[in-house]
Each structure stands twice: as C-alpha cells, then as structure tokens.
Wavefront OBJ file of the C-alpha trace (Angstrom):
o trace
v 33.096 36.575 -20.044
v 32.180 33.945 -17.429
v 28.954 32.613 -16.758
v 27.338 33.176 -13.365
v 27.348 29.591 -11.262
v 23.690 28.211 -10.441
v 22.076 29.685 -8.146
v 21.679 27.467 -4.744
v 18.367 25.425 -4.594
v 16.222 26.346 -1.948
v 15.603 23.368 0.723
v 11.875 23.335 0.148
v 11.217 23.841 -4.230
v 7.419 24.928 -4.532
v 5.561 21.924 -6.701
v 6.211 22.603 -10.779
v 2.342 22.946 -11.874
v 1.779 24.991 -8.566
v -2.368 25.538 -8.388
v -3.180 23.399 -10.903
v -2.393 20.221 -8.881
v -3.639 21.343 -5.557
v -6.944 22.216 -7.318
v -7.071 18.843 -8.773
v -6.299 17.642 -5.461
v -8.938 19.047 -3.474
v -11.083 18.250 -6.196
v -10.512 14.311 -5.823
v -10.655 14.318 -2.532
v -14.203 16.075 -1.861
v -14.940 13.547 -4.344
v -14.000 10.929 -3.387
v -15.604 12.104 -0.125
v -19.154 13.156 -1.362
v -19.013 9.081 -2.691
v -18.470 7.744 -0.024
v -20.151 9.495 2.677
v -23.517 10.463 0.515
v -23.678 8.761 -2.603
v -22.919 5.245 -1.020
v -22.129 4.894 2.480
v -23.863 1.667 3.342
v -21.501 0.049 0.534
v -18.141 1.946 0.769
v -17.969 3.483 3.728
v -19.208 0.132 6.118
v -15.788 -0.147 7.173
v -15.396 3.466 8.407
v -18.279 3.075 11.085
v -17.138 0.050 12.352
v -14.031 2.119 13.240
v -16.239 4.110 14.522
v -18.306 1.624 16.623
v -14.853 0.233 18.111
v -13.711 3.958 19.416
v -17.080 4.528 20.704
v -16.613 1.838 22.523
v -13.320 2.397 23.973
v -13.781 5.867 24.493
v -17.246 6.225 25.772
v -17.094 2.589 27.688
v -13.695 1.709 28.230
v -13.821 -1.258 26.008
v -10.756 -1.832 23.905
v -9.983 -3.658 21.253
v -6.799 -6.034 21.686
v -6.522 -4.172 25.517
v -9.410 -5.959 26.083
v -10.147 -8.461 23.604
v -8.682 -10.414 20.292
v -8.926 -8.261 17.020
v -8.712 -8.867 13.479
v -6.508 -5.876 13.584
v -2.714 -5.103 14.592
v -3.051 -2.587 17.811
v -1.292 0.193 15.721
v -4.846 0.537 13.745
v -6.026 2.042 17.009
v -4.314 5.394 16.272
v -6.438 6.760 13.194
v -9.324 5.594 14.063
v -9.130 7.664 17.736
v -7.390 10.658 15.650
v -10.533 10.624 14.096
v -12.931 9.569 16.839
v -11.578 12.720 18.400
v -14.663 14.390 16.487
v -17.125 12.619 17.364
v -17.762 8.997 18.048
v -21.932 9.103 18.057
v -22.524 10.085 14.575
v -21.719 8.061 11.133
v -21.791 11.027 9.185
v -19.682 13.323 11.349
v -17.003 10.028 11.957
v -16.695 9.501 8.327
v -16.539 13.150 7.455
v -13.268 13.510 10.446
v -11.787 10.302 8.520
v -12.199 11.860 5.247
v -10.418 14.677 6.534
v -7.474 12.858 8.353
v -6.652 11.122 5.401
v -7.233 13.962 2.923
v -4.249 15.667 5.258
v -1.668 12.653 5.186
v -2.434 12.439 1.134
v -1.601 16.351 1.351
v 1.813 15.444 3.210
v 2.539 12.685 0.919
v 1.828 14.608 -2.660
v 3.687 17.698 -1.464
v 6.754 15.633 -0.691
v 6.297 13.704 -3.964
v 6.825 17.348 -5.910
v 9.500 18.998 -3.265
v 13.371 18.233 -3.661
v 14.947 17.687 -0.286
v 18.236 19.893 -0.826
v 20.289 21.415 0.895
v 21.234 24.911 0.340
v 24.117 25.732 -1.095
v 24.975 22.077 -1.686
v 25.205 19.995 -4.406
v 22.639 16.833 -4.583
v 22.785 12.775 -5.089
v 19.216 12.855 -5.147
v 17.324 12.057 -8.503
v 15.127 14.926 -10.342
v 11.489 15.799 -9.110
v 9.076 15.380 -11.544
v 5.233 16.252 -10.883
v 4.122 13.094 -12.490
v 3.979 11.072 -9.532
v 1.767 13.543 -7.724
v -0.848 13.827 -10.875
v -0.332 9.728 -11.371
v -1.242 8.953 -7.657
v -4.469 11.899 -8.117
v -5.370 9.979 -11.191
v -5.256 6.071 -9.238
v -7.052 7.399 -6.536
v -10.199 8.735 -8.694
v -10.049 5.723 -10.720
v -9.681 3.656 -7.480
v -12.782 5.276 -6.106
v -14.392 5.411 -2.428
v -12.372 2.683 -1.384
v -9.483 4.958 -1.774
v -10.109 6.713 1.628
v -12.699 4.839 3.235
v -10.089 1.722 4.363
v -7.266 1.778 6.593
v -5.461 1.623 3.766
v -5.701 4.675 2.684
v -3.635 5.814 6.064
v -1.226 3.150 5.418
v -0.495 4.454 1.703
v 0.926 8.172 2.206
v 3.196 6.756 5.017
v 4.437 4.118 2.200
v 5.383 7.254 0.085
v 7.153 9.174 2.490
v 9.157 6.520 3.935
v 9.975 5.683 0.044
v 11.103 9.381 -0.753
v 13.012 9.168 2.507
v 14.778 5.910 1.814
v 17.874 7.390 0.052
v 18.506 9.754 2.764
v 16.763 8.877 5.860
v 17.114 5.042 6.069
v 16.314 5.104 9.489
v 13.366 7.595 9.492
v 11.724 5.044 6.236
v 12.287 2.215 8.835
v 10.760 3.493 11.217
v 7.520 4.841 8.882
v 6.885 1.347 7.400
v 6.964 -0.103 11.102
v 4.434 1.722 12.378
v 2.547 1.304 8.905
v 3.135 -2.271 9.497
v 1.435 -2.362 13.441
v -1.782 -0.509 11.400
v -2.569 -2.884 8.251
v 1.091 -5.618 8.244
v 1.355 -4.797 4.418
v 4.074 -2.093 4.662
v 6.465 -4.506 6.669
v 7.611 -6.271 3.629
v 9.323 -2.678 2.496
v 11.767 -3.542 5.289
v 13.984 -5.952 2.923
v 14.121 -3.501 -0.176
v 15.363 -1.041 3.295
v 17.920 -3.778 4.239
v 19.297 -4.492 0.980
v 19.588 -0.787 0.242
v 20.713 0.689 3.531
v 24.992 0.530 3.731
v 24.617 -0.129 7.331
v 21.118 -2.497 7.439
v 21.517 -3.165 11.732
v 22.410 0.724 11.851
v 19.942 2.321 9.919
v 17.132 -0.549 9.436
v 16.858 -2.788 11.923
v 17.459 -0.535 15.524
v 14.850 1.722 14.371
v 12.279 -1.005 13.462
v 13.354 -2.603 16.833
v 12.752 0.420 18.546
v 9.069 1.334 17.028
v 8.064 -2.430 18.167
v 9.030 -1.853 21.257
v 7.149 1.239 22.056
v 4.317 -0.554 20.535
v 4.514 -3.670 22.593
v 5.588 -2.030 25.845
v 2.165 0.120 25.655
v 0.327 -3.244 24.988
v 2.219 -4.331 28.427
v 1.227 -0.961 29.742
v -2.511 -1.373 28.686
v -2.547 -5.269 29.874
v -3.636 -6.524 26.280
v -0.468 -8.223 25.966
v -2.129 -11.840 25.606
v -4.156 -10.253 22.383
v -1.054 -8.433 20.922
v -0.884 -11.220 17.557
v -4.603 -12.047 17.513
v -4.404 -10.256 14.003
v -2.806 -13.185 13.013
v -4.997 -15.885 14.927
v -8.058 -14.252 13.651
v -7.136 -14.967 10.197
v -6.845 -18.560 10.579
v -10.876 -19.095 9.485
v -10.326 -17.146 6.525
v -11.054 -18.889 3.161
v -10.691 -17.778 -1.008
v -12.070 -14.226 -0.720
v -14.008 -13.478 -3.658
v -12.047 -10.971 -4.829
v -8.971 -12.968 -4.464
v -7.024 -13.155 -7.821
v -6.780 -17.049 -7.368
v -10.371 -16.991 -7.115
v -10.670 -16.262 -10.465
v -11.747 -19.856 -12.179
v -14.461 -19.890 -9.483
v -15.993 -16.438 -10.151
v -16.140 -16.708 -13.871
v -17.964 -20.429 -13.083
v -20.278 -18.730 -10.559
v -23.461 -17.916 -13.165
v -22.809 -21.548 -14.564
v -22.009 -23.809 -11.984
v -24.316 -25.523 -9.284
v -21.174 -26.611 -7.200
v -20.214 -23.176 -6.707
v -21.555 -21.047 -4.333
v -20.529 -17.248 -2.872
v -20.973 -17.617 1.257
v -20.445 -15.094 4.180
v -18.011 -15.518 6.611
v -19.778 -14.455 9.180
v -16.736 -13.977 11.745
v -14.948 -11.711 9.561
v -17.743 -10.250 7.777
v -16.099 -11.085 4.278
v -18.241 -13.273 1.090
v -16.300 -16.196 0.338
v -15.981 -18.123 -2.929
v -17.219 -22.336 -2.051
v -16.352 -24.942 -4.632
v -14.435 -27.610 -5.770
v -10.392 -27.180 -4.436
v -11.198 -23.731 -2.848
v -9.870 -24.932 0.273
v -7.227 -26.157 -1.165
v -5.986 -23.386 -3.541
v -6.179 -21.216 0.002
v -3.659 -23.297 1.957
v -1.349 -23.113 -1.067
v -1.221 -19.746 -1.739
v -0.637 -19.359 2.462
v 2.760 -20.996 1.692
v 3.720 -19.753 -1.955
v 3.018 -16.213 -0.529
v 5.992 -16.602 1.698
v 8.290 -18.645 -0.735
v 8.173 -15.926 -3.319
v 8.366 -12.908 -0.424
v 11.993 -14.884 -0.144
v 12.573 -15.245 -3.417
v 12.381 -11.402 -4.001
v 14.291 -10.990 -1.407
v 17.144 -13.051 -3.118
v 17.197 -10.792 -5.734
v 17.091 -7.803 -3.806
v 20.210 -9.100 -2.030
v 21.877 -10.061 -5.083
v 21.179 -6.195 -6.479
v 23.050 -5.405 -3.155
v 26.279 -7.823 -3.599
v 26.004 -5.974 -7.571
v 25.922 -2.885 -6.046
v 22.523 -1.514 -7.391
v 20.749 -1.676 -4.495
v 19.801 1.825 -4.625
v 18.145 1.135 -8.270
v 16.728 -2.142 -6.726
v 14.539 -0.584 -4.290
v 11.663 0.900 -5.891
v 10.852 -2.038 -8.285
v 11.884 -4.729 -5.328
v 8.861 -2.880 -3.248
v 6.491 -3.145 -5.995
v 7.499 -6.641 -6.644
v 7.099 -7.322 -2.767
v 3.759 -5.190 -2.834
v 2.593 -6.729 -5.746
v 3.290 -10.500 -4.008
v 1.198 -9.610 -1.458
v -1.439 -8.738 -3.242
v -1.749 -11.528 -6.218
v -0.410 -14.209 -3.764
v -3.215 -13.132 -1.341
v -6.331 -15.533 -0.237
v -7.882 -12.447 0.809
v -7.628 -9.909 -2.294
v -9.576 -7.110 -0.654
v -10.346 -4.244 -3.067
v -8.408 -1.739 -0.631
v -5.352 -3.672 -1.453
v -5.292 -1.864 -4.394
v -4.052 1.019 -2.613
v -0.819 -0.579 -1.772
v 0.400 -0.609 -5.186
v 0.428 3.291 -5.816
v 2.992 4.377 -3.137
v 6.017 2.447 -4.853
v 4.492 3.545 -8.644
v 3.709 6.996 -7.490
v 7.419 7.196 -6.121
v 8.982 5.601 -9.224
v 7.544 8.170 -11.557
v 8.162 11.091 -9.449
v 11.643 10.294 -8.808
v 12.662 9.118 -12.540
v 16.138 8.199 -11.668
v 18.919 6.934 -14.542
v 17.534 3.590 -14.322
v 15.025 1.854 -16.774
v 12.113 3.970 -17.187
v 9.570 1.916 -19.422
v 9.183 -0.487 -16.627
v 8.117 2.833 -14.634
v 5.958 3.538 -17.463
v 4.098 0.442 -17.970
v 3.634 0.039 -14.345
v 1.606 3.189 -14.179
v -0.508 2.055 -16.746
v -1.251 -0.890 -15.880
v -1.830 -0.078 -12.464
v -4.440 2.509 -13.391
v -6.363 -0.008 -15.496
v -6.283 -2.165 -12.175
v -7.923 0.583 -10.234
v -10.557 1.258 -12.473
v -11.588 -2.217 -13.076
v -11.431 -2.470 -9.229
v -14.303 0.738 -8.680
v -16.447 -0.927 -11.410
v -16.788 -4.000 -9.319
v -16.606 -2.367 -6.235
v -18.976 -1.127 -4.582
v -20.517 -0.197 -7.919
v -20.924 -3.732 -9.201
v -20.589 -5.993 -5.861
v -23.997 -6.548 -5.678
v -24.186 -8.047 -9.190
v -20.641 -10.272 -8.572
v -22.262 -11.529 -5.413
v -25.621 -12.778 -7.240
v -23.573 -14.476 -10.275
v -23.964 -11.426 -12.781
v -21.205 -12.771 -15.557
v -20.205 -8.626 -16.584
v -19.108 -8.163 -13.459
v -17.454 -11.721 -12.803
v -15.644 -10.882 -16.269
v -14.482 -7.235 -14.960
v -13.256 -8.643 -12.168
v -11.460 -11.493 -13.704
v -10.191 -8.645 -15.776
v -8.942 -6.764 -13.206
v -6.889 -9.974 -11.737
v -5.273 -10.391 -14.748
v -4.093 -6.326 -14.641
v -2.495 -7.163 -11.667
v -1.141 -10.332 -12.506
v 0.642 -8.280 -15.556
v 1.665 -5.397 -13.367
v 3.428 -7.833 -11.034
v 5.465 -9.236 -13.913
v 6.345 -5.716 -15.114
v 7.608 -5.450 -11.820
v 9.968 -7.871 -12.115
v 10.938 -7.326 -15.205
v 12.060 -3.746 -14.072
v 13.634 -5.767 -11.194
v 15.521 -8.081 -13.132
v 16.823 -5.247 -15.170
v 18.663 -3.861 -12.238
v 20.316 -7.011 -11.475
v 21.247 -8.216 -14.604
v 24.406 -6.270 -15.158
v 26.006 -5.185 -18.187
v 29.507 -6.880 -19.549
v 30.606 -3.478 -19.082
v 29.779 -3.816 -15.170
v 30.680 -6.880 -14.819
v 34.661 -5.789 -16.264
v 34.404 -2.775 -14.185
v 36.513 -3.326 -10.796
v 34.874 -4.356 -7.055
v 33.545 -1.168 -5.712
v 33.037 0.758 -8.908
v 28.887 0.627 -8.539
v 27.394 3.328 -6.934
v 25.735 2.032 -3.410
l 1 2 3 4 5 6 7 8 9 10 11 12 13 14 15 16 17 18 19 20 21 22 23 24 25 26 27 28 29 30 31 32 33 34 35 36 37 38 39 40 41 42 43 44 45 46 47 48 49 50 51 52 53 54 55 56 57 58 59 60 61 62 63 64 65 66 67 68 69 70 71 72 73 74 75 76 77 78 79 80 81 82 83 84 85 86 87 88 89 90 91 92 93 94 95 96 97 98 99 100 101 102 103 104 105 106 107 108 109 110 111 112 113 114 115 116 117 118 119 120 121 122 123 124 125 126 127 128 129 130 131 132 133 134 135 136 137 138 139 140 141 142 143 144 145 146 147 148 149 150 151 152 153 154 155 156 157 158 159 160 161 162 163 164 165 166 167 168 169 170 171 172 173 174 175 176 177 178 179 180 181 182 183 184 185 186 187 188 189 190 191 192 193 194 195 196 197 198 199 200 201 202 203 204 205 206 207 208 209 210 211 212 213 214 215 216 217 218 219 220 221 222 223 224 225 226 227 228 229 230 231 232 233 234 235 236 237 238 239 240 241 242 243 244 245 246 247 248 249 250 251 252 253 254 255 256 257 258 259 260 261 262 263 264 265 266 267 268 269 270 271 272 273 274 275 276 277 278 279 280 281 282 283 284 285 286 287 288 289 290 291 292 293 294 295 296 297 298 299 300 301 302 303 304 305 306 307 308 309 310 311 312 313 314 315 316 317 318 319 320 321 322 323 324 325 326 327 328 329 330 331 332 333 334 335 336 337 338 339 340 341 342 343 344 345 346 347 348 349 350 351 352 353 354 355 356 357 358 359 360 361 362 363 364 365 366 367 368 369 370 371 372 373 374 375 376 377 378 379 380 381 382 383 384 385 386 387 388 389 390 391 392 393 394 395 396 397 398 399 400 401 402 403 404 405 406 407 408 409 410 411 412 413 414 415 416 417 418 419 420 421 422 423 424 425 426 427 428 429 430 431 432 433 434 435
C-alpha cells in the first residue's frame, strides 16, 4: 500500500506554542511599559519626551529638526517619532504611552515572522525549519533588557533588523532596503549591508540598487524640505563626544572611579551624555574611532572569503552579529540601548536553526541574555549609584562589558567555523557549495 504524499504547507504556518507566546508577549510588553512610563519615567523614558519635545515642535511650530537645524540624529528618526506624535504631542504620558504602542506593534510583526515559514503552497522549500525559540529568546532579552528595551529608538530599529534578516534568503532586495531605512533612523543597521553583499548572488542587483534607491528618496525629501545643508550633521554632532561611561573601553576607568582622585564622571552638556575624565580617556576615544572601522573591514574580509567558499548563506547570520557586536564593543559611546542591536541577529539564528554549527547559536543566546540583565541592573536601576562612584554597580557594569566582549568572540568563532572548510570541501569540485 502506498503512503499518502505530505500534505502542502500552507503559506502562512500559525506559531507552534500558539497562545502561550502571545500571552507572554503582551505580558512583556505592558511591562515593560508600566516601567517605563510609571514606575520610572524621569530615568528610562527621558529619551521618549525629548522625541516628543522635537515633534511638538515641528508640528505645532513648524520647527524641524535637520529641515531646520543640525541634529544629533539621521533625518530617518523623524518617522517614529511623528507616527507617534500623531497622538498627541502636549502630553508625556499620552506620547510615551503612543510610543509604547508603536513599538509593541513592530515587535508583534517581527515575532510573528520569527515563528511563520514563508512557503509556498504546493512547493517544496530551501528555507531552514521554524523553530519558536527565537520568538521566546527575543521575549526573554527584552524583559531582562528592561525599559530601555522600548523606550530608545532602538527599539524601532530592532524588529526591522529581524525582518530584513528572515527576508535575506529570499528577498535580498526587500532586507536591503529594510536595513537602509533602519540605517537613516539610528546608522547601526547599515553595517548588515556587507553580510547582504557577500550573500546576495547578484550584490549590484539585489543589494546595492535598492539601498541606492531608499537614499535617494531620503535625500531628495531633505532637498524637498531645504535641510539639505544639515542632512550629515548626525555625524558632525558626534565629533565632541568623549569615553561614554558605559563604553566597554571605559572599563579600567569605572572600576577606578570610587578609588581614584584623577578620575572624574562629567556631563556633556551638548549631548546630554556623563562622560568618564581621566588619565588617556581622550586618547583610548580616538583609537577606538579608527579600530572600529579597521575591524568593520576585517569582518568584512571574512565575509567575502565565506562568499569565494561558497558559504555565504551560512556566513550571514554570525557575520551580522560579528558586525553588530563590533559596533557595539568597539564603540566610544556604549549606550545601554545598544544592547538591543544584538538580539535581532541571535533571535534570527535560533529561530532559523539551519545545518550549520549550532553551539555557537547556543552560547550566543546565553551570553547575550546575561548581557541584558547586567545592562537593566545598571541601568536605570543602578545609574545613579555608577554615576556617584558606588563600586557594586561599577563591578556589574564592568561585568556586563566583559559579557559582551565574550559574546563578540563567540561570534566569531561561529564565523570562523563557516569559513574554515572541511578537507572534504576543499576536494569537492568549484561550484559544489551551496550559494
């Protein structure tokens, strides 16, 4: 007797623990939410009414920032913060609360793709298996991550990172185009570009035009606006910045903070960031300025060398964590937000398993979880106490550098593993490794 063939999948599979997840979900979020709106708004939520202050501005007074003036910001930031202005722009509560909500419904989009198989029906699929754990890792950072985890920019910049990951396979173009305009709100997601180059068969094609083309709407409504002159002043505005606190190179100068005379915590009072003052601060910032962008290249070596071996494809999710991770560790800045880069590529590695090496996968997540919740203890719980020279929380902090000091070098390990290839691979003939 035969057996009966499969049954087709359908294009959209319903998530494997079904209420269960969205429960937790909603959970976290009015959370997350209640912290940072009523528990501590003055502390995690700052940010949030500045956006606030800027739409009210443009929108009740026809004062805009870049259109009008230099900003810390890329012009792309713009959009969120009028989706949510669209509520109100007069009350902190009500702004915060329309925030909350706006990136509660992108975190929605994200973790329902995360647990959904793209297939079509009736056709077989290249795509790796779904597994849930991405969607219940990503639930679990973002607790552990705290506040911060939707009170940022960031936290609009993340879910686009995971969708134009899940569409990378498939979609080159569309995850081009995603981690443009995530790169015109908060820069960070325009390093995924190289792990899209390296994997994409046809990089001008399917990378490049569509990046090309998002800039170009972008700029050309600058034009439109007459803020052309201010279009970069993201990158001007920077140029005061010194050794953030939180900054993983900081580290020797935090843990020397409750000891030291010579070493002082100041404000920036330009940026509105605390600053860590002391013997080769200034120095240790211009360095890192120019090793961040020597070992951006350097990963992208090896992410071109995965692509001459023909494991691009493998290459990409560990090459954006790597990249990610760069950006973070290598950063003067070291904002706790930044935290929230890290779970789009380790959300999308666990919920799309793969053949590859998992236990780099594996490691990553746990790691990166001990990152976040070091990260909440110090802030805003603890900020206070780093900022007056309390040693727990210099030591927590310092701990939390070294997480993500580790997680980067899991990273590249799981990296390396893909471009390392096997004698069997390297006897196999030219055009044998799947692209």
């Amino acid at each position: 007797m035969r057996r009966p063939l499969p049954r087709p999948t359908s294009a959209r599979r319903p998530p494997g623990d079904g209420v269960a997840l969205w429960v937790a979900f909603a959970l976290v979020h009015a959370g997350l939410t209640w912290l940072g709106v009523v528990v501590a708004p003055a502390s995690s939520f700052a940010d949030v009414d500045l956006y606030r202050w800027w739409v009210h501005l443009g929108l009740d007074h026809g004062h805009w920032p870049v259109l009008d003036e230099p900003w810390v910001y890329p012009v792309g930031a713009l959009l969120p913060m009028v989706l949510a202005g669209l509520a109100t722009t007069w009350s902190t509560t009500g702004y915060a609360v329309a925030w909350c909500v706006l990136v509660t419904a992108l975190d929605a989009a994200a973790t329902l793709a995360l647990v959904s198989r793209p297939d079509r029906p009736g056709r077989a699929t290249a795509e790796p298996r779904v597994s849930t754990a991405g969607a219940w890792w990503w639930l679990g950072f973002l607790a552990l991550l705290g506040p911060v985890a939707i009170g940022r920019l960031d936290a609009v910049v993340a879910p686009l990172v995971v969708l134009a990951l899940l569409a990378a396979r498939r979609r080159p173009a569309v995850a081009s185009a995603v981690v443009t305009l995530g790169a015109w709100i908060k820069v960070a997601p325009g390093v995924l570009v190289l792990p899209l180059l390296a994997a994409a068969r046809r990089p001008l094609r399917e990378v490049v035009a569509p990046a090309a083309a998002v800039c170009a709407v972008v700029v050309g409504a600058v034009a439109a606006g007459g803020g052309l002159r201010h279009l970069a002043s993201f990158v001007t505005t920077q140029a005061t910045r010194g050794l953030q606190v939180e900054a993983v190179a900081a580290t020797p100068w935090v843990l020397a903070l409750p000891w030291r005379d010579d070493v002082a915590v100041k404000l920036n009072d330009v940026l509105i960031t605390w600053e860590v003052h002391g013997p080769g601060t200034a120095a240790v910032a211009g360095v890192l300025d120019v090793l961040m962008v020597v070992a951006v290249a350097a990963a992208a070596g090896a992410l071109w060398l995965a692509r001459l071996e023909g494991r691009a494809a493998e290459a990409l999710l560990p090459g954006a964590l790597v990249l990610t991770l760069l950006l973070v560790v290598l950063n003067k800045v070291g904002s706790p937000q930044f935290l929230a880069w890290v779970a789009a590529p380790v959300a999308v590695a666990l919920g799309r398993p793969g053949r590859s090496d998992r236990a780099w996968r594996r490691r990553a997540a746990a790691v990166a979880l001990v990152a976040a919740g070091l990260t909440q203890l110090v802030f805003p719980w603890g900020y206070g106490g780093l900022l007056a020279g309390d040693w727990p929380v210099a030591v927590a902090l310092a701990a939390r550098n070294v997480a993500l000091v580790a997680l980067l070098v899991v990273a590249a390990q799981g990296l390396a593993a893909v471009t390392r290839r096997t004698p069997e691979q390297r006897a196999a003939p030219a055009g044998a490794q799947p692209t």
